[in-house]
C-alpha positions as CSV (number, residue, x, y, z in Angstrom):
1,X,72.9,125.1,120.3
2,X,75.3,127.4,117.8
3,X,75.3,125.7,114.6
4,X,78.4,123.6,113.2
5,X,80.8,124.8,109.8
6,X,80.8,122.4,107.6
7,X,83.9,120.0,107.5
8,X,85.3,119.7,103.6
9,X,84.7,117.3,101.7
10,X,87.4,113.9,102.5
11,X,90.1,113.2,100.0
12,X,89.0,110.4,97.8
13,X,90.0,106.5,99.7
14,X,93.3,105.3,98.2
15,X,92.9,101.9,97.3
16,X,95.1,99.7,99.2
17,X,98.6,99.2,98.0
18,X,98.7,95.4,97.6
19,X,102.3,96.0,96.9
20,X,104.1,97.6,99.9
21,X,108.0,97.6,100.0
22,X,108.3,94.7,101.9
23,X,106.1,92.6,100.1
24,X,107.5,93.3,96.3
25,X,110.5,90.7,96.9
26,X,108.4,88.0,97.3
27,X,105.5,89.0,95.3
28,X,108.4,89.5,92.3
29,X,109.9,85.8,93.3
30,X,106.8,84.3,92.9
31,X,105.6,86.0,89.5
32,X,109.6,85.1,88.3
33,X,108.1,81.8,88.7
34,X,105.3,82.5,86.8
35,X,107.3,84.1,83.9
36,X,109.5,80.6,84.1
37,X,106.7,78.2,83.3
38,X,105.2,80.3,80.6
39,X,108.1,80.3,79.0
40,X,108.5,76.7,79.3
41,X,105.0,76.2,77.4
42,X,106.0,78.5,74.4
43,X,109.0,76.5,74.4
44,X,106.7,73.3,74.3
45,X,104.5,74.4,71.3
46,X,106.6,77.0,69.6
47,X,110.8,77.7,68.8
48,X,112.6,80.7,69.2
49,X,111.1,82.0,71.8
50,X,111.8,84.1,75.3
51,X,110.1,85.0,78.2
52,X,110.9,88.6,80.8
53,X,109.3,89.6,83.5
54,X,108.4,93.4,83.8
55,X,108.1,95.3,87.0
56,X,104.9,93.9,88.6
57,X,102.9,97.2,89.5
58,X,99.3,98.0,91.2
59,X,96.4,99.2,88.5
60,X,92.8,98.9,88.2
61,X,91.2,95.9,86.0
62,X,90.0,97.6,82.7
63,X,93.8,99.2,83.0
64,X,94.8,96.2,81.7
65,X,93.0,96.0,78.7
66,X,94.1,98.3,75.4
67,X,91.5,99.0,72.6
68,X,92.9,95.9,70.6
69,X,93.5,93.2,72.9
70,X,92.3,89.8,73.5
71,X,91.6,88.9,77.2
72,X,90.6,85.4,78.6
73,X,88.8,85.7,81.8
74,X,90.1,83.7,85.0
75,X,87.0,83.2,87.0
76,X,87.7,82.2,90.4
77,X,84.2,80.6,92.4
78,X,86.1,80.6,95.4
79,X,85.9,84.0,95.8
80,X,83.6,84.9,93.1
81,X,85.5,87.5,91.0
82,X,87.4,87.2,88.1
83,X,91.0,87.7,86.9
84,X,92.7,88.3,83.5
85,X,95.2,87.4,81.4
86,X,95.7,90.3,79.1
87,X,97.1,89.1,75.5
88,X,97.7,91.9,72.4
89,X,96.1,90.5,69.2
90,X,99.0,91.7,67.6
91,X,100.9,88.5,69.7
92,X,98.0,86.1,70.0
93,X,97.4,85.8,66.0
94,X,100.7,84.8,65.1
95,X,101.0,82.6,68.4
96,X,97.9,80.9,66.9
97,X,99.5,81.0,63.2
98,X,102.7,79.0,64.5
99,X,100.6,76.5,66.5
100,X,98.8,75.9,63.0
101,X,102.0,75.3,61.5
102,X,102.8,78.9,60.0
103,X,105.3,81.3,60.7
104,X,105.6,83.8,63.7
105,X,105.2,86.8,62.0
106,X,103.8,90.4,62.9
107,X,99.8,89.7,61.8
108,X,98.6,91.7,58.5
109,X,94.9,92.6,60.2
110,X,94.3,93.2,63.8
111,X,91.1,91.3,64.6
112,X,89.6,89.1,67.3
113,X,90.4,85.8,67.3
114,X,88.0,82.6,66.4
115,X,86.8,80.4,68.3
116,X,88.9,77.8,67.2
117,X,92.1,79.8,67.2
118,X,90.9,81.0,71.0
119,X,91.0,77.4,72.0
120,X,94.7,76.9,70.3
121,X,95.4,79.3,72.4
122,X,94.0,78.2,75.3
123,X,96.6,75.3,74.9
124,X,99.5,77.7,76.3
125,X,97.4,79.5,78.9
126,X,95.5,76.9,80.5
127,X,98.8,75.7,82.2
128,X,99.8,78.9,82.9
129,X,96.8,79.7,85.0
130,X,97.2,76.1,86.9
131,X,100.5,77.7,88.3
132,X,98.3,81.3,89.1
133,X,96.3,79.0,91.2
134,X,99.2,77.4,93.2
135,X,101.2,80.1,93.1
136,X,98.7,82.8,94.9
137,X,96.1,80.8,96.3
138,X,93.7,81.7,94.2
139,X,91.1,78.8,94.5
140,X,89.2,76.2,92.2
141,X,89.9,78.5,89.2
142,X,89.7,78.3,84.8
143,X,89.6,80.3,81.9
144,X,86.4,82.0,80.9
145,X,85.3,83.6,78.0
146,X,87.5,85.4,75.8
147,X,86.7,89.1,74.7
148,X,88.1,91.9,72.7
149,X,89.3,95.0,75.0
150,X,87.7,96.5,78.4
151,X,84.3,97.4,77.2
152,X,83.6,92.7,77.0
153,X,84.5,92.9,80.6
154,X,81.5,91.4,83.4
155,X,80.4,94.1,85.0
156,X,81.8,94.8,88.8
157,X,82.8,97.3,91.3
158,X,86.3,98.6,89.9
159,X,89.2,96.9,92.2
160,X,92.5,97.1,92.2
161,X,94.7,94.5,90.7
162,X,98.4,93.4,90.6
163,X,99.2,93.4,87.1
164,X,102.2,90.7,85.8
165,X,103.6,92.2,82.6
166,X,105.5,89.2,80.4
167,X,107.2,90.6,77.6
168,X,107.2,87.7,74.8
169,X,109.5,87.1,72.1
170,X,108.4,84.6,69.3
171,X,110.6,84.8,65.8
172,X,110.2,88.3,64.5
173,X,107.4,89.3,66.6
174,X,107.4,90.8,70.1
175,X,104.5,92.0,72.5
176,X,102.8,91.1,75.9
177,X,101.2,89.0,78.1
178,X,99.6,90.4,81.2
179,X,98.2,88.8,84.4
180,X,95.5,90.6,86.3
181,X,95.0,89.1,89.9
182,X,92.3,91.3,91.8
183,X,92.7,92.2,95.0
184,X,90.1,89.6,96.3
185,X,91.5,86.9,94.8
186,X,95.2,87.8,96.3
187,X,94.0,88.0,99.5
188,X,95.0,85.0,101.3
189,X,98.5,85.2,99.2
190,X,99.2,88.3,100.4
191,X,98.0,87.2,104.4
192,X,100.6,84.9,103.5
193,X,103.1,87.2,102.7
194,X,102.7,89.6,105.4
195,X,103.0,86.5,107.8
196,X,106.1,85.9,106.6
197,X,107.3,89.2,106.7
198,X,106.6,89.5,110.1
199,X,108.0,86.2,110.8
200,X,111.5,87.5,109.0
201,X,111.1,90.8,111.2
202,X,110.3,89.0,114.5
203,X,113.2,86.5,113.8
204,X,115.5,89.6,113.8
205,X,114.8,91.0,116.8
206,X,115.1,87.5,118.6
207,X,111.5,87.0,119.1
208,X,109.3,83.9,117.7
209,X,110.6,82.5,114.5
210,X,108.7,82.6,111.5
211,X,107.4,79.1,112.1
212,X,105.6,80.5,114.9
213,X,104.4,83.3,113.8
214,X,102.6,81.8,110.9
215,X,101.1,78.8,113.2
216,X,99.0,81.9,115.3
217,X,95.7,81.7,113.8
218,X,94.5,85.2,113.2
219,X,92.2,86.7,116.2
220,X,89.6,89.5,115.4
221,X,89.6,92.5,117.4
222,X,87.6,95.8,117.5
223,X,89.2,98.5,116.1
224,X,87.7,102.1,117.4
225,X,87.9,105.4,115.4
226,X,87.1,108.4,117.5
227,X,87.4,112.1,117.9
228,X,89.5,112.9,120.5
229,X,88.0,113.0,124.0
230,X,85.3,115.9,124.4
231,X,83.6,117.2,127.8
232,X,79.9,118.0,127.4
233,X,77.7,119.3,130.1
234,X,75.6,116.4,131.7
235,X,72.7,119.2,131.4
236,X,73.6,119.5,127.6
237,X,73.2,115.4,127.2
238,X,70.0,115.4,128.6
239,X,68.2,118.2,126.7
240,X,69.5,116.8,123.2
241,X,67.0,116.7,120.2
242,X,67.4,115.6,116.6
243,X,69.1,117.8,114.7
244,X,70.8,119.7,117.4
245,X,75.1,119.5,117.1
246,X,77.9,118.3,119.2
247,X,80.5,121.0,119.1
248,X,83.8,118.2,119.5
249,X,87.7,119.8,120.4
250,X,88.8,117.9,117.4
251,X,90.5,120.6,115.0
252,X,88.9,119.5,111.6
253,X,92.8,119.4,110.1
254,X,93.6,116.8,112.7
255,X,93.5,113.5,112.0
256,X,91.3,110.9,113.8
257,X,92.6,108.0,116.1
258,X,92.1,104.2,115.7
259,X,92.3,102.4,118.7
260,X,92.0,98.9,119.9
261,X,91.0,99.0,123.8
262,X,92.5,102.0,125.2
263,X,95.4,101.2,123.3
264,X,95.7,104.4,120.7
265,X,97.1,102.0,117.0
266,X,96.9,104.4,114.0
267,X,96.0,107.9,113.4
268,X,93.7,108.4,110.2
269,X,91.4,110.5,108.6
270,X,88.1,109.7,106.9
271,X,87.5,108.6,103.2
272,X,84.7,107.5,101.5
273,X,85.0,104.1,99.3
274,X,81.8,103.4,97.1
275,X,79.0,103.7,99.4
276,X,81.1,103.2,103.0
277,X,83.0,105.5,105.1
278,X,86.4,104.4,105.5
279,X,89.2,104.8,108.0
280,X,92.8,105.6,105.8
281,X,95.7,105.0,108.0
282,X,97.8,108.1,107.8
283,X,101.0,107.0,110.4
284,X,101.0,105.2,113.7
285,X,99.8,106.7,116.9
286,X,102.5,107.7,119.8
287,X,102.1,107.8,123.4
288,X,103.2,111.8,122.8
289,X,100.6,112.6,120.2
290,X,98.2,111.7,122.8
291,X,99.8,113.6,125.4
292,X,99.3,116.5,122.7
């Protein structure tokens, strides 16, 4: 058999967007929430002080980390990963300064903070990371070991993260606080969320209300990416050998198709995400693509 040009190399997988349109409302009510009870622990421990929520945005783990920052670690053994809470040492030192009965000023030296002065510190996160856990369903969950910038980090597979920028006010100093919830850990949140968007979206149409929707337990199904259909020669079938190559009718610029029975879903192309070949959803499939 004539021999096969070589397809181009895939487009790197884009990670998937944990924040689609639909979802930010919520997923922005929720970390409002969050920004509303750390600012109700500064308020405990410290005076003068103010909480704002930044835009919640998608980034990778070690994005979350600057070269001088403090991080404690939220490790998560329900699902085995770890989050972070993101804190400039420019913020935590006089944080820990006031709890000690100083003054919140701008520190003098940047430097990584005690062990004691970690545990001070500890006293405002530790109930902040309580509300992570309710808030996004993150499982039996507690603050691990505090290190200075990415490079302390365990070592994992990068993943993407939603990152929860607080923008903290204490006295004369300013700076940040910043949540880091992997994409493993927000899973079941963000199930959560999607059943309720659909809920909202089902309601609207006059179909089952949201109640409904989210009491259907979620069914697997297998989901088929193919070329599109090619006629080979019975006579061809039978004499094939390793090594010999299927010449297919599928146009290497077109896209593949997902389906689920005979039912054409999505159209995609391939992608590669660490070691496995991925299926990236490009649009949805229509009954006149496949007439085409």
């Amino acid at each position: 058999m004539a021999e096969a040009t070589a397809v181009p190399e895939v487009n790197p997988f884009q990670q998937s967007r944990l924040l689609t349109t639909e979802r930010t409302p919520l997923f922005t009510r929720t970390a409002e929430a969050l920004a509303e009870r750390l600012e109700e622990e500064l308020a405990r421990w410290l005076s003068d002080s103010t909480v704002k929520l930044e835009t919640p945005e998608q980034v990778m783990i070690p994005d979350l980390a600057g070269p001088d920052t403090d991080i404690a670690i939220i490790k998560s053994s329900y699902h085995l990963s770890h989050g972070i809470i993101a804190t400039e040492l420019e913020l935590a030192l006089p944080i820990v300064a006031t709890l000690c009965g100083g003054t919140a000023q701008p520190a003098q030296d940047v430097r990584p903070l005690s062990r004691l002065e970690t545990g001070l510190l500890d006293l405002i996160l530790q109930p902040v990371i309580d509300l992570v856990v309710e808030l996004f369903l993150v499982g039996p969950s507690d603050l691990g070991i505090h290190v200075v910038n990415a490079s302390g980090l365990p070592d994992s597979q990068p993943e993407p993260a939603i990152s929860i920028p607080l923008q903290i006010s204490v006295g004369a100093i300013e700076g940040r606080i910043v949540v880091g919830l992997t994409a493993g850990q927000l899973q079941t949140y963000i199930e959560d969320l999607d059943r309720r968007i659909a809920g909202r979206l089902a309601t609207k149409k006059g179909e089952p209300n949201a109640q409904v929707v989210r009491a259907v337990p979620s069914i697997p199904v297998d989901l088929v990416v193919g070329f599109a259909l090619t006629q080979i020669p019975a006579g061809h079938l039978a004499g094939l050998q390793v090594d010999d190559v299927l010449l297919t009718n599928h146009v290497v610029s077109r896209h593949l198709v997902a389906r689920i029975g005979p039912e054409r879903i999505f159209n995609v192309r391939a992608a590669q995400r660490g070691q496995r070949l991925v299926a990236e959803i490009v649009d949805q499939a229509t009954a006149e693509r496949e007439s085409q």
